[in-house]
Backbone as numpy.savetxt, mean C-alpha at the origin, in Angstrom:
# Nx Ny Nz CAx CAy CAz Cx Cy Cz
-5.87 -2.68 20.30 -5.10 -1.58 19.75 -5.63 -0.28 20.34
-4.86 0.69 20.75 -4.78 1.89 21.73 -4.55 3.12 20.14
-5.15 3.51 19.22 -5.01 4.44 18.80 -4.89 6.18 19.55
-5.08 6.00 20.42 -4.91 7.25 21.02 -3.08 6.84 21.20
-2.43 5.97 21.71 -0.88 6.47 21.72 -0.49 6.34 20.82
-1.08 6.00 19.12 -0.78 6.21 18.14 -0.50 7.40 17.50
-1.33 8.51 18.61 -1.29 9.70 17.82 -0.27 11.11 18.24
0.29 11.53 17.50 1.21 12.15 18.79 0.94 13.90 17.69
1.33 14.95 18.59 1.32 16.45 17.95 2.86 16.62 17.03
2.80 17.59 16.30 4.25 17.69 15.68 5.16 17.55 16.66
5.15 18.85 17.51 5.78 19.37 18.66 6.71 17.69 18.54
6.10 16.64 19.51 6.33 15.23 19.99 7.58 15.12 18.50
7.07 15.11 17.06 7.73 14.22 16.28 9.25 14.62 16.34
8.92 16.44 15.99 10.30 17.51 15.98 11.20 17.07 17.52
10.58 16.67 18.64 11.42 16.41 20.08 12.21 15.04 20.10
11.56 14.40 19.50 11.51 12.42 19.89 12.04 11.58 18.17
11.66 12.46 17.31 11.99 11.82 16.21 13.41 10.73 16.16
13.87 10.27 16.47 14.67 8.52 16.40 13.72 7.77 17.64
13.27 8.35 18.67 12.11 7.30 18.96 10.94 7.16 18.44
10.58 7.95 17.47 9.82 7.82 16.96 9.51 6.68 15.65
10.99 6.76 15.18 11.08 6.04 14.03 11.26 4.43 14.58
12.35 4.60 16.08 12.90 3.31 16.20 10.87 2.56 16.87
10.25 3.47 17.27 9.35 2.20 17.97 8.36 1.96 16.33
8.16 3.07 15.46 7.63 2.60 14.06 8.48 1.13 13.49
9.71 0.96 13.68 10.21 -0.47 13.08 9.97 -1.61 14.07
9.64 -1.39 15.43 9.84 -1.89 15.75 8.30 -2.98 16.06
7.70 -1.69 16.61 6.20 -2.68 16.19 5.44 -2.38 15.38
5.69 -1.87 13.83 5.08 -1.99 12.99 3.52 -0.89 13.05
3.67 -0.04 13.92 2.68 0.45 13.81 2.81 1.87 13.80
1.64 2.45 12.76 1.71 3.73 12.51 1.71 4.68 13.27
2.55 5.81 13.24 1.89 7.35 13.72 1.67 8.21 13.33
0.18 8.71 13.91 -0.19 9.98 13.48 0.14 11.19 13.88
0.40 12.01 12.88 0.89 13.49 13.58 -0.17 14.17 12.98
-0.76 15.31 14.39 -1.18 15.86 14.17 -0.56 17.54 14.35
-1.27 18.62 13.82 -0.65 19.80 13.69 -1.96 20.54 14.33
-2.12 21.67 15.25 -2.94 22.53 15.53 -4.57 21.65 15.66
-4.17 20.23 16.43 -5.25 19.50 16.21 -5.96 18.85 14.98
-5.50 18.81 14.00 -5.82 18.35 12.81 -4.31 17.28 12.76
-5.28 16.32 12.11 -4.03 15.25 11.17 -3.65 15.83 10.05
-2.00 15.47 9.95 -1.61 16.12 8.70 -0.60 15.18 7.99
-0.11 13.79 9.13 0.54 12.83 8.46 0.85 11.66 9.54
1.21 10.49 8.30 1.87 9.26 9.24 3.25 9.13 8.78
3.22 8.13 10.16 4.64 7.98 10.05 5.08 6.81 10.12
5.16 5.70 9.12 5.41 4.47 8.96 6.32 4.18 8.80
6.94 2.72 9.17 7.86 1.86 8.80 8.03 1.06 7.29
8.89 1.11 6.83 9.13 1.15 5.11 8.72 -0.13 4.96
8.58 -1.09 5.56 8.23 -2.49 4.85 6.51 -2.53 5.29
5.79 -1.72 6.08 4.70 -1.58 5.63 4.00 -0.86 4.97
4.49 0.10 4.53 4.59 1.05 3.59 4.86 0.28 2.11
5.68 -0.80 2.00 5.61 -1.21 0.83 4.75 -2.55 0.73
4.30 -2.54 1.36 3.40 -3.71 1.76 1.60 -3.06 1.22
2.23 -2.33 1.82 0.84 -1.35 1.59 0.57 -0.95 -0.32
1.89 -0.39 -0.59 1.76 -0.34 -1.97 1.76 -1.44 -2.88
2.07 -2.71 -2.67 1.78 -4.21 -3.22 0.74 -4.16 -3.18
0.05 -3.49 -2.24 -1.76 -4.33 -1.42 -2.10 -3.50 -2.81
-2.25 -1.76 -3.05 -2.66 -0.84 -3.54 -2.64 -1.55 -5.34
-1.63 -2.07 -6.01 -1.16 -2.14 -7.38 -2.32 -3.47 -7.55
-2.28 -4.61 -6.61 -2.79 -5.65 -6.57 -4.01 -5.25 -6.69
-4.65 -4.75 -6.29 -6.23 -4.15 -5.86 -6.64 -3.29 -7.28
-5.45 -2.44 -7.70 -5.48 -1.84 -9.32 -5.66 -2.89 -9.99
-5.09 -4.20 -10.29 -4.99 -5.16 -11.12 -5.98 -5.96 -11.02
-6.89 -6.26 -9.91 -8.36 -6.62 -9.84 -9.62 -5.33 -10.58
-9.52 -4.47 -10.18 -10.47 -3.66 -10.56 -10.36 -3.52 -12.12
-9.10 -3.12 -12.79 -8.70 -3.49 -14.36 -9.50 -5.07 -15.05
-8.92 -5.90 -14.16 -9.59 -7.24 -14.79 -11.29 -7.19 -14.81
-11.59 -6.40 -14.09 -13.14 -6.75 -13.33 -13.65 -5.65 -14.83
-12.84 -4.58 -14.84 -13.73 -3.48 -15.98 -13.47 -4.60 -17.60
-12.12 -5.43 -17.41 -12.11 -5.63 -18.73 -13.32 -6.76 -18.82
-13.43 -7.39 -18.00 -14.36 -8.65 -17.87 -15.91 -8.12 -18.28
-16.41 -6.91 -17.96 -17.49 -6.54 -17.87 -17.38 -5.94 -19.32
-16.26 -5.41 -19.93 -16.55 -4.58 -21.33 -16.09 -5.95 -22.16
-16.15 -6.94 -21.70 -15.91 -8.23 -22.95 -14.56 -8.50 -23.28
-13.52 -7.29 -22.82 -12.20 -7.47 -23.26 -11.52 -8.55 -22.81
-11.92 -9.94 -23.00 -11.57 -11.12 -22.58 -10.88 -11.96 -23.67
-10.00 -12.81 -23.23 -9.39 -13.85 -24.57 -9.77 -15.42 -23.58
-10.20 -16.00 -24.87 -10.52 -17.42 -23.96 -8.73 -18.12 -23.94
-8.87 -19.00 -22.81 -7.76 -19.52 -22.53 -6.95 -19.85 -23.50
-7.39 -20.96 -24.36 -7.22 -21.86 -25.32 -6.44 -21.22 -26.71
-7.12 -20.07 -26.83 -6.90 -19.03 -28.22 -5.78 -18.22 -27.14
-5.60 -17.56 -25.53 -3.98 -17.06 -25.11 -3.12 -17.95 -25.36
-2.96 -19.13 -25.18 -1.67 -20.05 -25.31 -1.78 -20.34 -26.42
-2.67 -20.22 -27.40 -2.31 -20.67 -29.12 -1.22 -19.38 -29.49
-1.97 -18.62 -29.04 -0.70 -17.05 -29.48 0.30 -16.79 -28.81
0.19 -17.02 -27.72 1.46 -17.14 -27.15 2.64 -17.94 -27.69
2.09 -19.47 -27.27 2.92 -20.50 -28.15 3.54 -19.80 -29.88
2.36 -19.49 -30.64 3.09 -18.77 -31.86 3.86 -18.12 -31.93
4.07 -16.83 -30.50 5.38 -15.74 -30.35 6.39 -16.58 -30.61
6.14 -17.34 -29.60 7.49 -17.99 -28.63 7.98 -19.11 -29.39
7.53 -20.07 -30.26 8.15 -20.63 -31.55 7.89 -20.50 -32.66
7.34 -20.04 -32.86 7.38 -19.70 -34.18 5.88 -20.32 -34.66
């Protein structure tokens, strides 16, 4: 991977923008824009972008389990499906 042609100046995005977008779908890989030499954004393709936010919620839902695990907020198996089962028939 060549991160340097990853990275392109605004100037590039404002000139090229539909090639910009069409080679983001096409191989999946990000670009960086930078402004006055500084990064100031990417420019991704939407299914890794939501890929990315699955990864992000998933990774929330480990760290949640991990704090509840450590503060005791645990139900043993046996006693979830006794209550469950109770919702769900009665």
């Amino acid at each position: 991977m060549q991160l340097s042609q990853d990275i392109k100046p605004i100037s590039y995005l404002k000139a090229q923008t539909a090639d910009v977008i069409k080679s983001v779908n096409e191989n999946r890989r990000s670009i960086y824009i930078t402004q006055n030499g500084e990064a100031k954004a990417v420019v991704q393709d939407i299914k890794s972008y939501e890929n990315l936010q699955n990864t992000l919620n998933l990774l929330k839902l480990i760290i949640q389990s991990e704090n509840d695990i450590e503060n005791s907020r645990v139900t043993k198996q046996d006693e979830m499906f006794d209550s469950l089962e109770e919702k769900l028939f009665g």
